[in-house]
mmCIF file of the N, C-alpha and C atoms, coordinates in Angstrom:
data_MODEL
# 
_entry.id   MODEL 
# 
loop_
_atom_site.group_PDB 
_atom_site.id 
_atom_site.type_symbol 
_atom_site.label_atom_id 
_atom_site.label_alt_id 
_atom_site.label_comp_id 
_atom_site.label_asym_id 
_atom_site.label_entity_id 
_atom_site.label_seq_id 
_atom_site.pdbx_PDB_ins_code 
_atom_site.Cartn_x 
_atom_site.Cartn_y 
_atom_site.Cartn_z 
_atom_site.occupancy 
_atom_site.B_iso_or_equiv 
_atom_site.pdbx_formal_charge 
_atom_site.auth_seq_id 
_atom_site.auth_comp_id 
_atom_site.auth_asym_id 
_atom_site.auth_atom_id 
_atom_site.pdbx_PDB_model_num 
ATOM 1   N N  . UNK A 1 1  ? -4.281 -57.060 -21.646 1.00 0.00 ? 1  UNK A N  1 
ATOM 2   C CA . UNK A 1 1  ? -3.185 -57.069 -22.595 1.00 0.00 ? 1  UNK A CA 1 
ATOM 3   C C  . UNK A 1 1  ? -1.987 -56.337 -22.025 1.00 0.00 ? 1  UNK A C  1 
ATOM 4   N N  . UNK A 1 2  ? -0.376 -56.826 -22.472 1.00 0.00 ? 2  UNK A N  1 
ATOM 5   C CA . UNK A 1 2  ? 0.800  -55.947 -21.945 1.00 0.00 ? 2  UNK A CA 1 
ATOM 6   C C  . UNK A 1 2  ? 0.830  -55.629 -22.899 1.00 0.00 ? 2  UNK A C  1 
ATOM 7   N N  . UNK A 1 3  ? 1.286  -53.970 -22.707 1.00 0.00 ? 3  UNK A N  1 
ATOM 8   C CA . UNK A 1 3  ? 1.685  -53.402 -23.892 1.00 0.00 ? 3  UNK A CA 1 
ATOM 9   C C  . UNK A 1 3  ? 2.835  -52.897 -23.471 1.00 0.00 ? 3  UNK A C  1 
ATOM 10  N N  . UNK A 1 4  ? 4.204  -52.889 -24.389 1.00 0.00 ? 4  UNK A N  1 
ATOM 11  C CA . UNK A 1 4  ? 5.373  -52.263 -24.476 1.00 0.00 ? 4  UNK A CA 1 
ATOM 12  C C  . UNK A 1 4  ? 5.662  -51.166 -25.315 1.00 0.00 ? 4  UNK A C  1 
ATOM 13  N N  . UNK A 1 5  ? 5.486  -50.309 -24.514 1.00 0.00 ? 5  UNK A N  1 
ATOM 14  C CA . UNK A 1 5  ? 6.353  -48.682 -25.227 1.00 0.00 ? 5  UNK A CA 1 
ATOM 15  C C  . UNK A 1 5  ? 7.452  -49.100 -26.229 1.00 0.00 ? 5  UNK A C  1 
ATOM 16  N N  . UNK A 1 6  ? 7.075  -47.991 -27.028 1.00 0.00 ? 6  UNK A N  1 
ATOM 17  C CA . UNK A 1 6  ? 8.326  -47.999 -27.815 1.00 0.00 ? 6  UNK A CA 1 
ATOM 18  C C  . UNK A 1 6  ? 9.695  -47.172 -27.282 1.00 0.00 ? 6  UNK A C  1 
ATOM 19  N N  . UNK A 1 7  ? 10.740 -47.422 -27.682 1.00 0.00 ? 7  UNK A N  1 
ATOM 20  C CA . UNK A 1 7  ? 11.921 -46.858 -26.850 1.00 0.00 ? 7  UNK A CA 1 
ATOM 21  C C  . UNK A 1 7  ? 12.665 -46.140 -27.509 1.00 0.00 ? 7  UNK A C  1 
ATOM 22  N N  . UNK A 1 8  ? 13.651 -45.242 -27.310 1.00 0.00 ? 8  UNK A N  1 
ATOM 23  C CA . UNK A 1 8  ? 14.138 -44.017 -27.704 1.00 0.00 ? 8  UNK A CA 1 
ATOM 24  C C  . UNK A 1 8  ? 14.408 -45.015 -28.943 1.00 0.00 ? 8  UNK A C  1 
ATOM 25  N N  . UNK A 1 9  ? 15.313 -45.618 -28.595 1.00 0.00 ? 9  UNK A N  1 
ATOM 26  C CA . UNK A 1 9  ? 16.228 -46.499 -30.063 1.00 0.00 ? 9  UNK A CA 1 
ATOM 27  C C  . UNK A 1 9  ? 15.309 -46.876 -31.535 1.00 0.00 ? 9  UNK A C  1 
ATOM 28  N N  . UNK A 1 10 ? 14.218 -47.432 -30.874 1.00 0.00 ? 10 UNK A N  1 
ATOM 29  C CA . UNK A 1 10 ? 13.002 -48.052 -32.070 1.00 0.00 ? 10 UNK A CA 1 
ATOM 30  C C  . UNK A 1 10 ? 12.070 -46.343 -32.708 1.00 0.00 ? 10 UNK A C  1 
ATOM 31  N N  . UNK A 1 11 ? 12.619 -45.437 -31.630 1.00 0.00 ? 11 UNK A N  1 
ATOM 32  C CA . UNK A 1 11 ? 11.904 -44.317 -32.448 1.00 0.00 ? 11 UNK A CA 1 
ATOM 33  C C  . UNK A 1 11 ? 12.684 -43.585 -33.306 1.00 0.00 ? 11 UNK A C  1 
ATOM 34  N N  . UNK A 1 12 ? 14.042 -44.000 -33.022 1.00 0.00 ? 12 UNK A N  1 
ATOM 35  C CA . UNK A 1 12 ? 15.035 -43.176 -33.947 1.00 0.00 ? 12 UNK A CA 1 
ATOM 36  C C  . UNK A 1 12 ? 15.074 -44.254 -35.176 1.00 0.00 ? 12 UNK A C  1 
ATOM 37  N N  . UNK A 1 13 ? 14.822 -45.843 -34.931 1.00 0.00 ? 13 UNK A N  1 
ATOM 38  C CA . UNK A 1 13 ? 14.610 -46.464 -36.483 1.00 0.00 ? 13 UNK A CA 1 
ATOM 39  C C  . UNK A 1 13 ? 13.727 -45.838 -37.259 1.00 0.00 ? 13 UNK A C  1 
ATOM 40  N N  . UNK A 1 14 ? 12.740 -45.841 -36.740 1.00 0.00 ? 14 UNK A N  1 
ATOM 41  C CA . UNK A 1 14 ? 11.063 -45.314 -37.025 1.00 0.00 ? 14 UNK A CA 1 
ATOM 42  C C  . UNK A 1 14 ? 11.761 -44.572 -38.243 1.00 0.00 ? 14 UNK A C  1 
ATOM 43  N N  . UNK A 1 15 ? 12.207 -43.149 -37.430 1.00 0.00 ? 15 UNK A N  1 
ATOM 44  C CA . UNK A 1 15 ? 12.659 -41.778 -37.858 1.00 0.00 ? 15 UNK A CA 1 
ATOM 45  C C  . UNK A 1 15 ? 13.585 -42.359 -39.725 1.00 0.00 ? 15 UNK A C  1 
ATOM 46  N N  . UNK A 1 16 ? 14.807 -42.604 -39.415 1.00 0.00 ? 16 UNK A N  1 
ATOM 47  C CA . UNK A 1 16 ? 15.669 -43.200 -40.108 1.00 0.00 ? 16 UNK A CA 1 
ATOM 48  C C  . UNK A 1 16 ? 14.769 -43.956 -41.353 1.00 0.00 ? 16 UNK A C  1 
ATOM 49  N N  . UNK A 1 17 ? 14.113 -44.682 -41.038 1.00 0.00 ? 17 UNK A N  1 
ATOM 50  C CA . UNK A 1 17 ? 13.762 -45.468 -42.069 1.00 0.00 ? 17 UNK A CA 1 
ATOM 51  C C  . UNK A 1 17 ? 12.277 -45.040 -42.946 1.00 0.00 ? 17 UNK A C  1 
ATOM 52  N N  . UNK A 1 18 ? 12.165 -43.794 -41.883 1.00 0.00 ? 18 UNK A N  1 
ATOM 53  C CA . UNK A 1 18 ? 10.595 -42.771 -42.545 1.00 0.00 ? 18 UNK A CA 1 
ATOM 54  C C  . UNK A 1 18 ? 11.382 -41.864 -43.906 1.00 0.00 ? 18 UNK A C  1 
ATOM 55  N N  . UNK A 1 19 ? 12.746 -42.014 -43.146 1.00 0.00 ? 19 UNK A N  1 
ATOM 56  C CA . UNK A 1 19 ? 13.706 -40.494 -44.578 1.00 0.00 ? 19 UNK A CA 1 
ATOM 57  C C  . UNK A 1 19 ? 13.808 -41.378 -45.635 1.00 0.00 ? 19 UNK A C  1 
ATOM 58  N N  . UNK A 1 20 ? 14.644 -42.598 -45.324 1.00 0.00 ? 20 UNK A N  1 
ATOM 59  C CA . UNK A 1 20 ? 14.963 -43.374 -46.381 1.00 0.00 ? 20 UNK A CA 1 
ATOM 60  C C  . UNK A 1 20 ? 13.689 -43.997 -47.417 1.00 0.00 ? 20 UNK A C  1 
ATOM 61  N N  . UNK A 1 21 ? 12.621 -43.871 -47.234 1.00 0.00 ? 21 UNK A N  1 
ATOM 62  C CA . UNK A 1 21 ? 11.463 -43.963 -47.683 1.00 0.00 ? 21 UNK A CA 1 
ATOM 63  C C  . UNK A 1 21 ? 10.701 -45.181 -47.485 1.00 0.00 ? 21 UNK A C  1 
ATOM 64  N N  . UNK A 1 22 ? 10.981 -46.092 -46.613 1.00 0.00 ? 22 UNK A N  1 
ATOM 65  C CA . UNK A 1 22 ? 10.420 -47.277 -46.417 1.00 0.00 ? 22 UNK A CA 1 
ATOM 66  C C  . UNK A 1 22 ? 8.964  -46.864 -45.846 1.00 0.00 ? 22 UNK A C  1 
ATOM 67  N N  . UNK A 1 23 ? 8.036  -48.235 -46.152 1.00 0.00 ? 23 UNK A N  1 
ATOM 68  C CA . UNK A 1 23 ? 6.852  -47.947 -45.583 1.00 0.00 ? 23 UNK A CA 1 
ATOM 69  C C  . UNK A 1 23 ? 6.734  -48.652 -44.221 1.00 0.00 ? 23 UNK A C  1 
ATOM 70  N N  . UNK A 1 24 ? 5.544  -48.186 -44.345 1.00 0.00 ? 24 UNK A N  1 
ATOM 71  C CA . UNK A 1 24 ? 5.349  -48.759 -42.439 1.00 0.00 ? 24 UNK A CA 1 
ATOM 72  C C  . UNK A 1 24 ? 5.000  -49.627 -42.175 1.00 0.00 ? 24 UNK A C  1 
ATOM 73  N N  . UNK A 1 25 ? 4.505  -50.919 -43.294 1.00 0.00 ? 25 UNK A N  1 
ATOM 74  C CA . UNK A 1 25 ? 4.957  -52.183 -42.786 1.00 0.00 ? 25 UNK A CA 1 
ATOM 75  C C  . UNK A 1 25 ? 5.915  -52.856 -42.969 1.00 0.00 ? 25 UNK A C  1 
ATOM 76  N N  . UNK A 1 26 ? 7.226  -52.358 -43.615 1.00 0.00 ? 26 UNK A N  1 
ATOM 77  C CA . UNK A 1 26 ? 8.143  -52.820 -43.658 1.00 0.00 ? 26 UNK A CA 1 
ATOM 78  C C  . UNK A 1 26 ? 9.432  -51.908 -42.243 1.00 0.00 ? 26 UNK A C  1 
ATOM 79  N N  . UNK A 1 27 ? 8.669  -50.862 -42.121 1.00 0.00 ? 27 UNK A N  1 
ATOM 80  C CA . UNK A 1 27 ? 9.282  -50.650 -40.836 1.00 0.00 ? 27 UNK A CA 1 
ATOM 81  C C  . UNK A 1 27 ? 8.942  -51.337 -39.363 1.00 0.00 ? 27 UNK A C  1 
ATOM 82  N N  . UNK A 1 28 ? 7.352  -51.924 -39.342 1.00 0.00 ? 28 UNK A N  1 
ATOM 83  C CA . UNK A 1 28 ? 7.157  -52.689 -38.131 1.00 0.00 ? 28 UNK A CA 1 
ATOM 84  C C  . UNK A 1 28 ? 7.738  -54.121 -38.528 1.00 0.00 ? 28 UNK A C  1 
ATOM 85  N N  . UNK A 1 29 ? 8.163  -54.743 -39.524 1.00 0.00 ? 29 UNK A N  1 
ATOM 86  C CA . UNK A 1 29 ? 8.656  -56.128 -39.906 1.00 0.00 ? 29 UNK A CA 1 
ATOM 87  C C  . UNK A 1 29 ? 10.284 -56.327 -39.035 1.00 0.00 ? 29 UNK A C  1 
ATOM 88  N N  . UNK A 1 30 ? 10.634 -54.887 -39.330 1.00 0.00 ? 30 UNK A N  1 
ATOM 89  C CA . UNK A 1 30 ? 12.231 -54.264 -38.911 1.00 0.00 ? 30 UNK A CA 1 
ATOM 90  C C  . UNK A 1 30 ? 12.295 -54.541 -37.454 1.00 0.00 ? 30 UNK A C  1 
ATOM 91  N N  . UNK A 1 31 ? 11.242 -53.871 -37.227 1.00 0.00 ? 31 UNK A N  1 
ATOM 92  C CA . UNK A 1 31 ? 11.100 -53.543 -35.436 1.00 0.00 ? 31 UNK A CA 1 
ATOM 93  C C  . UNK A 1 31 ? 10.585 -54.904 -34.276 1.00 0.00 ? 31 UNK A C  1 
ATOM 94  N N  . UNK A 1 32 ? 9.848  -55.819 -35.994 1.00 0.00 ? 32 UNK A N  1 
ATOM 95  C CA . UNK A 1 32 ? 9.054  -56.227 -34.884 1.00 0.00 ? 32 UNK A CA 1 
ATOM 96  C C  . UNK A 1 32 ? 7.986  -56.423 -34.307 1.00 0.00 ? 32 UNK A C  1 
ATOM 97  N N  . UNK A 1 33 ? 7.653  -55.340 -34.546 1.00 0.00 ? 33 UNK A N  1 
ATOM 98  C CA . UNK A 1 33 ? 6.101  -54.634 -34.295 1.00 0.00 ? 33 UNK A CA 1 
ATOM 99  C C  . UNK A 1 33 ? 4.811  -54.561 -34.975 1.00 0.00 ? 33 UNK A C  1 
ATOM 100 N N  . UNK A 1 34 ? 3.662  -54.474 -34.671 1.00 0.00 ? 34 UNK A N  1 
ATOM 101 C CA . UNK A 1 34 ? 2.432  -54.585 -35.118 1.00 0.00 ? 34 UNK A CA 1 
ATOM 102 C C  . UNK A 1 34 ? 2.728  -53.266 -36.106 1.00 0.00 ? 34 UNK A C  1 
ATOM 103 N N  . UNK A 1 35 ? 1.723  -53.574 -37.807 1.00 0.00 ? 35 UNK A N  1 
ATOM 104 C CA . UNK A 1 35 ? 1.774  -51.929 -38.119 1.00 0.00 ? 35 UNK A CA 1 
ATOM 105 C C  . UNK A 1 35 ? 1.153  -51.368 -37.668 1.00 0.00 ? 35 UNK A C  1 
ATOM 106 N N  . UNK A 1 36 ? -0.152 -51.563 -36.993 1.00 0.00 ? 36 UNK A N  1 
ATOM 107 C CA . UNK A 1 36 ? -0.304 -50.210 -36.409 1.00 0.00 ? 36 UNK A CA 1 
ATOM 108 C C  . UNK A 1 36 ? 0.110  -49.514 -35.276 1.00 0.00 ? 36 UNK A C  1 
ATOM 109 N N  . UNK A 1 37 ? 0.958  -50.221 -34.506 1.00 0.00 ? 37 UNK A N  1 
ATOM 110 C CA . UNK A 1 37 ? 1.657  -49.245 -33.455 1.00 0.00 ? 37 UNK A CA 1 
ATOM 111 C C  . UNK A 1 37 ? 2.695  -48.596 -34.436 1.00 0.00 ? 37 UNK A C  1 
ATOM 112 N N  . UNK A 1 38 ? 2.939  -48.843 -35.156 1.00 0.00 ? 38 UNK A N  1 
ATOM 113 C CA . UNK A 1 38 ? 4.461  -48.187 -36.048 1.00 0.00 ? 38 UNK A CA 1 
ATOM 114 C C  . UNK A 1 38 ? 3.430  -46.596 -36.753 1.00 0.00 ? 38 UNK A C  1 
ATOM 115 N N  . UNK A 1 39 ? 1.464  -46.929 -37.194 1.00 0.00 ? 39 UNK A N  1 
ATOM 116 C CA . UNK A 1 39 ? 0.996  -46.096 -37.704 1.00 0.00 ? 39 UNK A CA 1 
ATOM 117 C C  . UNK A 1 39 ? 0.926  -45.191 -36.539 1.00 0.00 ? 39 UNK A C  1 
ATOM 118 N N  . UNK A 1 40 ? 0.369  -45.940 -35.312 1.00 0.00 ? 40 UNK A N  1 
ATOM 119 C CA . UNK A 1 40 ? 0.017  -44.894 -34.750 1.00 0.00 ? 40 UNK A CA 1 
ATOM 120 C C  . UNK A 1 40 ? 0.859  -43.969 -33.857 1.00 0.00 ? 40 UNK A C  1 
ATOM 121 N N  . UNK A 1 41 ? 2.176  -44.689 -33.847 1.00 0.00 ? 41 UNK A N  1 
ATOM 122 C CA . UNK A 1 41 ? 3.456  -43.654 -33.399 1.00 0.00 ? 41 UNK A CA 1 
ATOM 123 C C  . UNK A 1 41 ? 3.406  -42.627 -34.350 1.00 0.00 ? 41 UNK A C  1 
ATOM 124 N N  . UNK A 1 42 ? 3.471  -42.911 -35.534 1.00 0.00 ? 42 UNK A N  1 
ATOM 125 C CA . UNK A 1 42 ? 3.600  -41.869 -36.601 1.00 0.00 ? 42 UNK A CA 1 
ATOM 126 C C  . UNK A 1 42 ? 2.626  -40.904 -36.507 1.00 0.00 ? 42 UNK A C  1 
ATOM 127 N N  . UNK A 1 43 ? 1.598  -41.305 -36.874 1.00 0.00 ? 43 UNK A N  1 
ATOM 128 C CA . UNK A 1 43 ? 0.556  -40.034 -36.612 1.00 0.00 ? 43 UNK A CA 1 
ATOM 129 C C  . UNK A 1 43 ? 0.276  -39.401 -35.471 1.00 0.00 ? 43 UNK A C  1 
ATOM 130 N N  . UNK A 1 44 ? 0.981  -39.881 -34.487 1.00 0.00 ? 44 UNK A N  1 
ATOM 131 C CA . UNK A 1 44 ? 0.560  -39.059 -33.010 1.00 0.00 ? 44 UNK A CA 1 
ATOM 132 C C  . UNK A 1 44 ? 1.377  -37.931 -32.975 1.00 0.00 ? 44 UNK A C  1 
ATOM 133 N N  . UNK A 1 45 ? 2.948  -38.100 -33.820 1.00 0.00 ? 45 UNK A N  1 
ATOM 134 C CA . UNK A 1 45 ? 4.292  -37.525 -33.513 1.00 0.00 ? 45 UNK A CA 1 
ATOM 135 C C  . UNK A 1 45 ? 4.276  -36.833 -34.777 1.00 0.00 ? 45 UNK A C  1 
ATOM 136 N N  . UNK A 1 46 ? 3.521  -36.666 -35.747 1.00 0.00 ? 46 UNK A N  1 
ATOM 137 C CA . UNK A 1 46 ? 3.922  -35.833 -37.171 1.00 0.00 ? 46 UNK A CA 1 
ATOM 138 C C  . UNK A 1 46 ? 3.819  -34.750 -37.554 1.00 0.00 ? 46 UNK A C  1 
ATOM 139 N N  . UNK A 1 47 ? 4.073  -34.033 -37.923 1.00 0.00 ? 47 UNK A N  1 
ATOM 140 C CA . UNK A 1 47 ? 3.899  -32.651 -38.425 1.00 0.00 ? 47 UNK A CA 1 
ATOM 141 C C  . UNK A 1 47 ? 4.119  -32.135 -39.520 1.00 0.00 ? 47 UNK A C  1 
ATOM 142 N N  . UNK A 1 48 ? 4.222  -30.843 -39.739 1.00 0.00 ? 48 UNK A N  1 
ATOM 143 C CA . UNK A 1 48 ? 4.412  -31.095 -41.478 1.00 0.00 ? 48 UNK A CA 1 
ATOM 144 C C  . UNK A 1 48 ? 5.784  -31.185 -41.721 1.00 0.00 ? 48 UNK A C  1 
ATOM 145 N N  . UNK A 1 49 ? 6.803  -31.076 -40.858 1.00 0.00 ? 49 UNK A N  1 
ATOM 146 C CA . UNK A 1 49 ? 8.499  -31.278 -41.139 1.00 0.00 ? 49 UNK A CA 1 
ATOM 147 C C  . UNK A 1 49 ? 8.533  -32.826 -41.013 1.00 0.00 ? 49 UNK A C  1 
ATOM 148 N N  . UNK A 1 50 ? 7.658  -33.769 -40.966 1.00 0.00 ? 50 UNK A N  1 
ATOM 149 C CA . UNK A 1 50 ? 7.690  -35.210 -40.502 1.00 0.00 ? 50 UNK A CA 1 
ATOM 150 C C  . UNK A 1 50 ? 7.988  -35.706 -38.966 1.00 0.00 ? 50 UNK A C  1 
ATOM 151 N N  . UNK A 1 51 ? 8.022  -36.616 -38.603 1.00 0.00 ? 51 UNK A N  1 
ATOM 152 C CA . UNK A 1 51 ? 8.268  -37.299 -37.818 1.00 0.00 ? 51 UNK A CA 1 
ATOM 153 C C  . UNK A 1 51 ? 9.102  -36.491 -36.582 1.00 0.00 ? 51 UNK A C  1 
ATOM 154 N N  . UNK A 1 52 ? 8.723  -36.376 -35.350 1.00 0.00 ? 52 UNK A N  1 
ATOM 155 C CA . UNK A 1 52 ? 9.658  -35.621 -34.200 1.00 0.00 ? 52 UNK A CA 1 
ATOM 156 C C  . UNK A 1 52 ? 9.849  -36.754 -33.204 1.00 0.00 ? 52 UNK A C  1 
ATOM 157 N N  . UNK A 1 53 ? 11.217 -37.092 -33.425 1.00 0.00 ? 53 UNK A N  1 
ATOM 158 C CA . UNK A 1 53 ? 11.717 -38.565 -32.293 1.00 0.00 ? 53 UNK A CA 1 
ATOM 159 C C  . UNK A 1 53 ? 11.770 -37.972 -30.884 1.00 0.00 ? 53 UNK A C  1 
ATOM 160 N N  . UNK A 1 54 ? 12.424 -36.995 -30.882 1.00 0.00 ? 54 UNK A N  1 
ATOM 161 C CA . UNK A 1 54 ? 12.468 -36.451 -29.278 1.00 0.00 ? 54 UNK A CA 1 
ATOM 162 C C  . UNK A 1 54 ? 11.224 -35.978 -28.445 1.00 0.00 ? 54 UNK A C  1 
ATOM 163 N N  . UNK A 1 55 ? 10.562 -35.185 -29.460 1.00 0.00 ? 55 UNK A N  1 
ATOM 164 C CA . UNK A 1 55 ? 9.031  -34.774 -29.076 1.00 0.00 ? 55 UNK A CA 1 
ATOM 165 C C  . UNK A 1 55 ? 8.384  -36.551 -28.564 1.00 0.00 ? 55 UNK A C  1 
ATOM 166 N N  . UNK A 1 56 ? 8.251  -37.105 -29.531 1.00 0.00 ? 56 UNK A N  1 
ATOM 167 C CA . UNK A 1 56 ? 8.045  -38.753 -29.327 1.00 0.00 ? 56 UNK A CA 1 
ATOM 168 C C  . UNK A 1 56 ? 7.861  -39.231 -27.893 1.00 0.00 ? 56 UNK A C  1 
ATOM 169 N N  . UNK A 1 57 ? 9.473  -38.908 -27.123 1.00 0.00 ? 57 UNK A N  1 
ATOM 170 C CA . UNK A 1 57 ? 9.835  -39.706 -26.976 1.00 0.00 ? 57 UNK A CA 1 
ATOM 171 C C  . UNK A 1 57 ? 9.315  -38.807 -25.332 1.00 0.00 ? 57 UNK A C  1 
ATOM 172 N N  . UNK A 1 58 ? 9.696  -37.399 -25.611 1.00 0.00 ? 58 UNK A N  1 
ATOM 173 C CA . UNK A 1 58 ? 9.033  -36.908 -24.408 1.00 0.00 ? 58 UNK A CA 1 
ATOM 174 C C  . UNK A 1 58 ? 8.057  -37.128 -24.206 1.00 0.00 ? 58 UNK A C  1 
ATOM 175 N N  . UNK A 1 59 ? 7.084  -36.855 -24.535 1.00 0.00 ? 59 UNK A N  1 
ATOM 176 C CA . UNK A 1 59 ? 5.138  -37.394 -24.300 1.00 0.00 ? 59 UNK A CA 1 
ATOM 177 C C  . UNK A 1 59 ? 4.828  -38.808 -24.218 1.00 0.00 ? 59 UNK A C  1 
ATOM 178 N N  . UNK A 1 60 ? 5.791  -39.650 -24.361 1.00 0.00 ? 60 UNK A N  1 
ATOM 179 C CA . UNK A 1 60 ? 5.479  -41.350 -23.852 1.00 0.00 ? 60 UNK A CA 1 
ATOM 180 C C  . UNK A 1 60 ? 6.082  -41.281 -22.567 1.00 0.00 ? 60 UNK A C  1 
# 
């Protein structure tokens, strides 16, 4: 299988559309993307302040 990273830009949607309260299959519909790469970006990168795009984006 190819798999494509997600990229700074699709992690700052991620981010953006986690505040505005959308869920996460309507954020992978946005992107594109399978939900569970949209879940499992999220839960790899979360904490209790939510979502860290830069942290994200360093460790990929």
């Amino acid at each position: 299988m190819n798999y494509i990273h997600l990229n700074l830009e699709e992690r700052y949607q991620i981010y953006t559309l986690l505040r505005e309260g959308f869920y996460k299959r309507h954020i992978a519909w946005r992107l594109n993307r399978s939900p569970s790469t949209i879940s499992r970006e999220i839960h790899r990168n979360r904490a209790k302040n939510g979502y860290f795009v830069k942290h994200a984006n360093k460790i990929a």
